[in-house]
C-alpha positions as CSV (number, residue, x, y, z in Angstrom):
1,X,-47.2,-50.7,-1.2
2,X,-46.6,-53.3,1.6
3,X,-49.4,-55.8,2.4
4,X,-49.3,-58.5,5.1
5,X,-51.0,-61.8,4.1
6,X,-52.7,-64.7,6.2
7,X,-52.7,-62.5,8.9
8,X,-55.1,-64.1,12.0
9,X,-57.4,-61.2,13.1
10,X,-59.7,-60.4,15.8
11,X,-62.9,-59.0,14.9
12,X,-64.9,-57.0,17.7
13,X,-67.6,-59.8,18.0
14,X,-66.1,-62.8,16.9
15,X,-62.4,-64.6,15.6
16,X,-61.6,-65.7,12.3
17,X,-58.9,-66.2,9.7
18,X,-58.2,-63.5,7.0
19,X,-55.9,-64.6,4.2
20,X,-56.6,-61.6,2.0
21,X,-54.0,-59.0,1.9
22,X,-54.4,-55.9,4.6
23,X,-52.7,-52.4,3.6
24,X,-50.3,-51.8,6.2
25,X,-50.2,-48.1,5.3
26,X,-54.6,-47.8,5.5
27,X,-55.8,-50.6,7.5
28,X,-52.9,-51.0,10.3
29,X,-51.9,-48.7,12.4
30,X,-48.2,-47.6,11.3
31,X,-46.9,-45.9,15.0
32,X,-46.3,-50.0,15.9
33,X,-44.6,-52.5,15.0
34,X,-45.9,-53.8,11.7
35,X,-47.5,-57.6,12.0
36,X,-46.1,-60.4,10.8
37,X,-47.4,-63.5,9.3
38,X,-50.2,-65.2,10.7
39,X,-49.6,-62.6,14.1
40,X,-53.1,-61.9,15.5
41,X,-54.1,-57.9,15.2
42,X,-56.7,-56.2,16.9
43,X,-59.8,-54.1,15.9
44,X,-59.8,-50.3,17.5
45,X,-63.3,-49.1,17.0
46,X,-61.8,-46.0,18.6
47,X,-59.8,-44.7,15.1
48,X,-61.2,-47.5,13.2
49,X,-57.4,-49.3,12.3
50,X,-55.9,-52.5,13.7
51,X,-53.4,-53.0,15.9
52,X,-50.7,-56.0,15.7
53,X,-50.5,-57.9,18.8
54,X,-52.9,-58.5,21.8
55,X,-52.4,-54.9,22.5
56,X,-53.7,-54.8,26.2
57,X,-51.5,-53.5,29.0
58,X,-51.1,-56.6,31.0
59,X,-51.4,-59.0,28.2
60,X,-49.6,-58.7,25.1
61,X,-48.2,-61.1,22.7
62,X,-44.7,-60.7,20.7
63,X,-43.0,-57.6,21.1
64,X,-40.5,-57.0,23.8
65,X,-42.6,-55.6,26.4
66,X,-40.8,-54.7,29.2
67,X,-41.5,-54.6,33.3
68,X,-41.2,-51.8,36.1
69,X,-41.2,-52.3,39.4
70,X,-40.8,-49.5,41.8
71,X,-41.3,-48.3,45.1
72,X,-42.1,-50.1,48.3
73,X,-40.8,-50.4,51.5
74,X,-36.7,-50.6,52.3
75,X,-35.2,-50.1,56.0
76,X,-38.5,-49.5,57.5
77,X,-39.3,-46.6,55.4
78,X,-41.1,-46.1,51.9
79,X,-39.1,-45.9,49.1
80,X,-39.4,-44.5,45.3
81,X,-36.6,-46.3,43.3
82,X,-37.8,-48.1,40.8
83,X,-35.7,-50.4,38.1
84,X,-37.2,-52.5,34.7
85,X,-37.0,-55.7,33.3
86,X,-36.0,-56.1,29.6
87,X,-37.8,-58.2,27.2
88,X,-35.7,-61.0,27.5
89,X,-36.0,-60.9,31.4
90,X,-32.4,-59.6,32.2
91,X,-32.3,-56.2,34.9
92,X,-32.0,-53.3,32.8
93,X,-31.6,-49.2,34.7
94,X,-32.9,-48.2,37.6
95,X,-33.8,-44.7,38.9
96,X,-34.2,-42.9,42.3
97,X,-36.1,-39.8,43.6
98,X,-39.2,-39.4,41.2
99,X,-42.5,-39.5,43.0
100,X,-43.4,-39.3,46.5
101,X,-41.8,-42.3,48.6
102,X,-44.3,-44.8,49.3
103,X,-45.6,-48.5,50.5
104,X,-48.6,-50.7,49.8
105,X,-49.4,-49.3,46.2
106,X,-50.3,-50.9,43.0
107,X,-49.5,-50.5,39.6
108,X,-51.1,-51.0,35.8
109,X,-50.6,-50.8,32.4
110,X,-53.0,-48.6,30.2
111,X,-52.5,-47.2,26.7
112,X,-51.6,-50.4,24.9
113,X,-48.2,-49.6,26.4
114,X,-47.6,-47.5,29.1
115,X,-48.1,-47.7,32.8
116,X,-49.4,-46.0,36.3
117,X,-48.5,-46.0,39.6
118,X,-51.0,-45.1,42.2
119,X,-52.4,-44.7,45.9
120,X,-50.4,-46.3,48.4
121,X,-49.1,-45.2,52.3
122,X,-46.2,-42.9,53.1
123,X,-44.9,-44.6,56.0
124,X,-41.3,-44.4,57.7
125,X,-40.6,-45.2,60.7
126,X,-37.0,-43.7,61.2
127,X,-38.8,-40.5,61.5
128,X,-41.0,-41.7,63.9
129,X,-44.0,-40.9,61.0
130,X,-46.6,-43.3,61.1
131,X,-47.4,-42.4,57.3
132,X,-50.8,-41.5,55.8
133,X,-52.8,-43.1,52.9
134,X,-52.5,-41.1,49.3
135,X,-53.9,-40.7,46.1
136,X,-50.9,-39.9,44.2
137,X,-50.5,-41.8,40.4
138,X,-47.5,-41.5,38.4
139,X,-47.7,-42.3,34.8
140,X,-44.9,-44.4,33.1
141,X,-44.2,-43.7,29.4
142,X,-43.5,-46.4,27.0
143,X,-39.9,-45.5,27.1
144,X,-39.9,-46.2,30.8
145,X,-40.1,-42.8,32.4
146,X,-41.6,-42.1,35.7
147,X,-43.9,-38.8,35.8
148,X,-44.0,-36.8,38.8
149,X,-46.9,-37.2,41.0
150,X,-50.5,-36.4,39.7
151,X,-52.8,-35.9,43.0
152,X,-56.5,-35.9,44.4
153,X,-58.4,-38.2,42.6
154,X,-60.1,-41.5,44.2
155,X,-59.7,-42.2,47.7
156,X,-56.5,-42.2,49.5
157,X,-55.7,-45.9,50.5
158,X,-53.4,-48.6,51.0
159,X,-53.1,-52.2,50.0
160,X,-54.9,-52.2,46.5
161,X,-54.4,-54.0,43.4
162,X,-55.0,-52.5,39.8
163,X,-54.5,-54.6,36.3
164,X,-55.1,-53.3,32.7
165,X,-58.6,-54.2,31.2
166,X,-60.0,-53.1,27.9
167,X,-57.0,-53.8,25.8
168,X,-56.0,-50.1,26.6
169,X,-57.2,-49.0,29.8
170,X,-56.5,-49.9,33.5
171,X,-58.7,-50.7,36.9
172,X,-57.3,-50.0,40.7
173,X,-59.3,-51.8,43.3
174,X,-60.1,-52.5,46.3
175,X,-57.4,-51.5,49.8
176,X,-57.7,-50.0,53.3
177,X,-58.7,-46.2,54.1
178,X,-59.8,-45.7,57.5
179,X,-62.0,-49.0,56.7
180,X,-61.8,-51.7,54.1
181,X,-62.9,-50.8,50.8
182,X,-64.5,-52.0,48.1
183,X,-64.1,-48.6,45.8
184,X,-62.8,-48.8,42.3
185,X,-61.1,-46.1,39.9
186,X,-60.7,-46.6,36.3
187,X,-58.2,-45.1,34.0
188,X,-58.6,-43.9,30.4
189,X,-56.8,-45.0,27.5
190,X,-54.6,-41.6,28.3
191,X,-54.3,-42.2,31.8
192,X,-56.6,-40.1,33.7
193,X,-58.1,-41.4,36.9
194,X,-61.4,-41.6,37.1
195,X,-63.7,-40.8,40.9
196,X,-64.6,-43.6,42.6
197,X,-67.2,-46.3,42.7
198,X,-68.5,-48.4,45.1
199,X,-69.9,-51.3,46.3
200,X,-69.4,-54.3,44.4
201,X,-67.5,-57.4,45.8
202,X,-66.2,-57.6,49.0
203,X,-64.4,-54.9,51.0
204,X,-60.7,-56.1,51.9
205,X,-57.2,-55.5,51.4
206,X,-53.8,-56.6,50.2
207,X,-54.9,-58.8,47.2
208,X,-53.9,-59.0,43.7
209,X,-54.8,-58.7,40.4
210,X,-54.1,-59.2,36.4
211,X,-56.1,-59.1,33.4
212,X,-56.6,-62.2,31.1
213,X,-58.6,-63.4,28.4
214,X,-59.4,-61.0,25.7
215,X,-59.4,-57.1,27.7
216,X,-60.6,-58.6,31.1
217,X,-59.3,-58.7,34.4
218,X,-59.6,-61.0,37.4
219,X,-59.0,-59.0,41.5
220,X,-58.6,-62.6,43.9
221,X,-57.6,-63.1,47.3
222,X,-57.2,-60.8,50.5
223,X,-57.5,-59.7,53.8
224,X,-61.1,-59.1,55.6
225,X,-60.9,-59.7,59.6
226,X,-59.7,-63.3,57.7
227,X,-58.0,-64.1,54.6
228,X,-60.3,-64.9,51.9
229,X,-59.7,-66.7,48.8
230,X,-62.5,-64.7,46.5
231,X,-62.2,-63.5,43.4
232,X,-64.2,-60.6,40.9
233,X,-64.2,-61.0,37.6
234,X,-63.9,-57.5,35.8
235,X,-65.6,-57.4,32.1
236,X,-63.6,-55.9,28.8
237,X,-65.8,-52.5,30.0
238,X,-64.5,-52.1,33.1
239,X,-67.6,-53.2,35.0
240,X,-66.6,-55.6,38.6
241,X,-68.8,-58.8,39.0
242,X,-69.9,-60.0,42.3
243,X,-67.8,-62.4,44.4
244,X,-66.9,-65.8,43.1
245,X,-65.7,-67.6,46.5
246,X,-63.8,-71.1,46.8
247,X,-60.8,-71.7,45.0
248,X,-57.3,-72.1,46.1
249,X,-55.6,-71.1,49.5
250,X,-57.0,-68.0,51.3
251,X,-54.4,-65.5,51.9
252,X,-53.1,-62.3,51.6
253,X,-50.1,-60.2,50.0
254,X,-50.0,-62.3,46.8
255,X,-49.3,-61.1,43.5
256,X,-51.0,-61.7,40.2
257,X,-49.8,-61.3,36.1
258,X,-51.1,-62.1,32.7
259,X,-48.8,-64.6,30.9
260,X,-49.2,-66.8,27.4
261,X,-50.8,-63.7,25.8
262,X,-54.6,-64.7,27.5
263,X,-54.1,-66.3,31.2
264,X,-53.0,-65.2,34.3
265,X,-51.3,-66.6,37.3
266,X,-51.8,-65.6,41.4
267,X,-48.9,-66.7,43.5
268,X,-46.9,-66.7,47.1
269,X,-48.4,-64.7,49.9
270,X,-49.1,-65.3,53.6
271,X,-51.7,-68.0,54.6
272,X,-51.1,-69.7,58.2
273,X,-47.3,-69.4,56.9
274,X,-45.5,-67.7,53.9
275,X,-46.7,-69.7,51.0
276,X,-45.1,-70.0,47.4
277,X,-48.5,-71.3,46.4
278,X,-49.8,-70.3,42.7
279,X,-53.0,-70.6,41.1
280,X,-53.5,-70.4,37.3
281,X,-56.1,-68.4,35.8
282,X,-58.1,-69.7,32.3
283,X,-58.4,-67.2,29.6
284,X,-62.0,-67.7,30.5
285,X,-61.4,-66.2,34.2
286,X,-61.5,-69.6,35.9
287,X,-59.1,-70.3,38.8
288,X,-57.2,-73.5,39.1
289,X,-56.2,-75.0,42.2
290,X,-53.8,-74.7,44.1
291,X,-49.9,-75.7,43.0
292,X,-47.5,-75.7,45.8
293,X,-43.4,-75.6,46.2
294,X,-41.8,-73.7,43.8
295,X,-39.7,-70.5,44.5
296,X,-38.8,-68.8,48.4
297,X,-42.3,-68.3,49.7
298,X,-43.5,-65.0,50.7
299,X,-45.6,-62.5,51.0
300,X,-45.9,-58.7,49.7
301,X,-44.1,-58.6,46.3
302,X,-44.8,-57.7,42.9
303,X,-45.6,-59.6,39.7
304,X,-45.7,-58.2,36.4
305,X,-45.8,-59.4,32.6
306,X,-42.8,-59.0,30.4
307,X,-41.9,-60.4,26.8
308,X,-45.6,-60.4,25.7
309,X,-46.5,-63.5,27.1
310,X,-44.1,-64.4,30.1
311,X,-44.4,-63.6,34.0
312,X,-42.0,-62.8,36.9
313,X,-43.0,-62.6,40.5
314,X,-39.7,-60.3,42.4
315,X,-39.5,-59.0,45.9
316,X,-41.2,-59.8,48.8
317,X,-40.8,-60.3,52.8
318,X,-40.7,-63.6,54.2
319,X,-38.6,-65.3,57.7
320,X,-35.8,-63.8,56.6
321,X,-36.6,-60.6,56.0
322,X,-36.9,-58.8,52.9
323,X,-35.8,-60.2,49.4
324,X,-34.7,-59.7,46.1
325,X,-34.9,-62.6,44.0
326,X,-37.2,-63.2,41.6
327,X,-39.2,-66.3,40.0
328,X,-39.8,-66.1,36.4
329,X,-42.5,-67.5,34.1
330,X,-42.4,-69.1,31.2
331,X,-45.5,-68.6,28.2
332,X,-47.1,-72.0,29.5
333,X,-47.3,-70.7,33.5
334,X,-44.6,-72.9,34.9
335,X,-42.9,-70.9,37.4
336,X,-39.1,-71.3,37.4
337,X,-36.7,-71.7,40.5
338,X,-35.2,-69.0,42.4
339,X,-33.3,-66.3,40.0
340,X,-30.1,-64.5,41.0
341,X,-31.1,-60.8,41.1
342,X,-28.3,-58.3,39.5
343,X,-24.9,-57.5,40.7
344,X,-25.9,-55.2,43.9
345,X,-22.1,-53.5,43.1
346,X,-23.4,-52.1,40.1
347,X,-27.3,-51.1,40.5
348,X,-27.5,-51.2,44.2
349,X,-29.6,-48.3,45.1
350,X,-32.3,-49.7,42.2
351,X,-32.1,-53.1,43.2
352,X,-32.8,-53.0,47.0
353,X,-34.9,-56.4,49.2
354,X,-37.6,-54.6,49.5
355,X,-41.3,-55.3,49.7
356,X,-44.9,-53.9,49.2
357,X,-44.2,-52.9,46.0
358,X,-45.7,-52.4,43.0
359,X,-45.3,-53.6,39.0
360,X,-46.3,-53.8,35.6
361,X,-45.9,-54.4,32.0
362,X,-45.0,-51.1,29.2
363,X,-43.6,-50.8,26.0
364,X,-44.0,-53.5,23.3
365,X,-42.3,-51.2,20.8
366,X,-39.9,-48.8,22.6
């Protein structure tokens, strides 16, 4: 019978090292990838087993989670292509024509690897249609398959952000309705959408947000009548903290990821200019100051985790319109240079400049 020795463990209240022998078959769940020496595993008080890896949808560490970024705004109309983003960061398939097209949504991972899309703004000018705010969510399976639209749940709005929190679940916050809002909606391990609730933190729109630390999750930045620079800290139980205000450059349309298996990073958006302004996150929720100058700045793209402990920022609009590069980040949050995109020959209609889109991490295993 297989056992696993000196394997580093988290228990639910407290971290230490375990260098007995765990039965792989009993104690581990088998449905993953099965740990390997000294990897950290995690308690599920759920179905009572561990889990190897920081199993949290944002978060994870080893594995080759992969990315998905989809939807968003192309040629002055919404859009529903999405495309992914191996393991090792390299373009992988795209796909068209699942899900209503839409602009100005926000995306999450939940189930320890899978993924929602949800919310967003249907708006296309070509046809002279202003577009309307929705509550549609489309799950994402951990092979990378995008469900057709689940509707009516939460209210319909535009300019939210959403991260995974809980290790398995997932948090959208935050956007415009016919006001600001300040309304959350959590999602279950499964991926059901919870009603709303209200009130904590304040109202605005077009911010971002990741998880970090161990299940938690950090909303920052936005747009009031101004562009604000506060943050919410969101605890392991899904439960939004009050504003923290003050750190880093006030703006709007920025994007936000886990990285490093525990932190997070915000970066780019629209200040008094486009900005490729970043701010690191602690595994203890604290946001660093601002670090300026790497990457096209811009505002309204999408950042994601991939790997299990790396970042990419991709898309975006800036002076020149929309674009498709992306900047990449390594497991120690230092964002790389400008990255060619994919061969537009071969995956055009997945790989279009576009912008208010949406991302996040799925699949350590598949």
């Amino acid at each position: 019978m297989a056992t696993y020795k000196s394997i580093r463990y988290i228990v639910p209240t407290e971290a230490v090292e375990h260098t007995d022998s765990i039965n792989a078959l009993i104690d581990v769940d088998t449905n993953t990838t099965a740990p390997t020496d000294g990897q950290i595993l995690k308690w599920n008080n759920t179905n009572s087993k561990w889990y190897p890896g920081n199993v949290e949808g944002e978060v994870s560490t080893g594995g080759t989670q992969k990315a998905i970024i989809g939807f968003g705004e192309n040629d002055n109309m919404a859009t529903n292509t999405t495309f992914h983003i191996s393991g090792t960061g390299t373009t992988q398939r795209g796909t068209n024509g699942v899900g209503t097209d839409r602009t100005g949504l926000a995306a999450a991972g939940y189930g320890g690897d899978k993924a929602i899309f949800g919310f967003g703004n249907s708006w296309n000018s070509y046809n002279d249609v202003n577009g309307s705010n929705l509550n549609l969510t489309n799950l994402v399976s951990n092979t990378g398959n995008v469900a057709t639209d689940s509707t009516g749940v939460g209210t319909a709005r535009t300019g939210l952000a959403a991260s995974g929190y809980g290790g398995d679940k997932a948090i959208f916050g935050f956007g415009n309705a016919s006001s600001l809002q300040n309304i959350t909606n959590l999602v279950s391990n499964i991926g059901v959408v919870a009603t709303d609730t209200t009130g904590v933190g304040t109202a605005r729109k077009d911010l971002a947000a990741a998880g970090y630390g161990e299940g938690k999750a950090i909303f920052g930045f936005g747009n009031t009548s101004s562009l604000q620079n506060i943050t919410n800290l969101v605890s392991d139980t899904g439960v939004v903290s009050t504003d923290t205000t003050g750190v880093g450059t006030a703006r709007s349309g920025s994007a936000a990821a886990g990285y490093g298996g525990d932190k997070a990073i915000f970066g780019f958006g629209y200040a008094t200019s486009y900005t490729n302004t970043t701010n690191l996150v602690s595994n203890l929720g604290v946001v660093a100051t601002d670090t300026t100058g790497v990457g096209a700045a811009r505002t309204s793209l999408g950042a994601s985790s991939y790997g299990g402990d790396k970042a990419l920022f991709a898309l975006g609009y800036n002076t020149s319109g929309r674009v498709s590069t992306i900047n990449f980040v390594s497991n120690t949050g230092v964002v790389a240079t400008d990255g060619s995109t994919v061969n537009p020959d071969t995956v055009y209609q997945q790989w279009q400049a576009k912008h208010k889109v949406a991302a996040a991490g799925y699949s350590t295993t598949a």
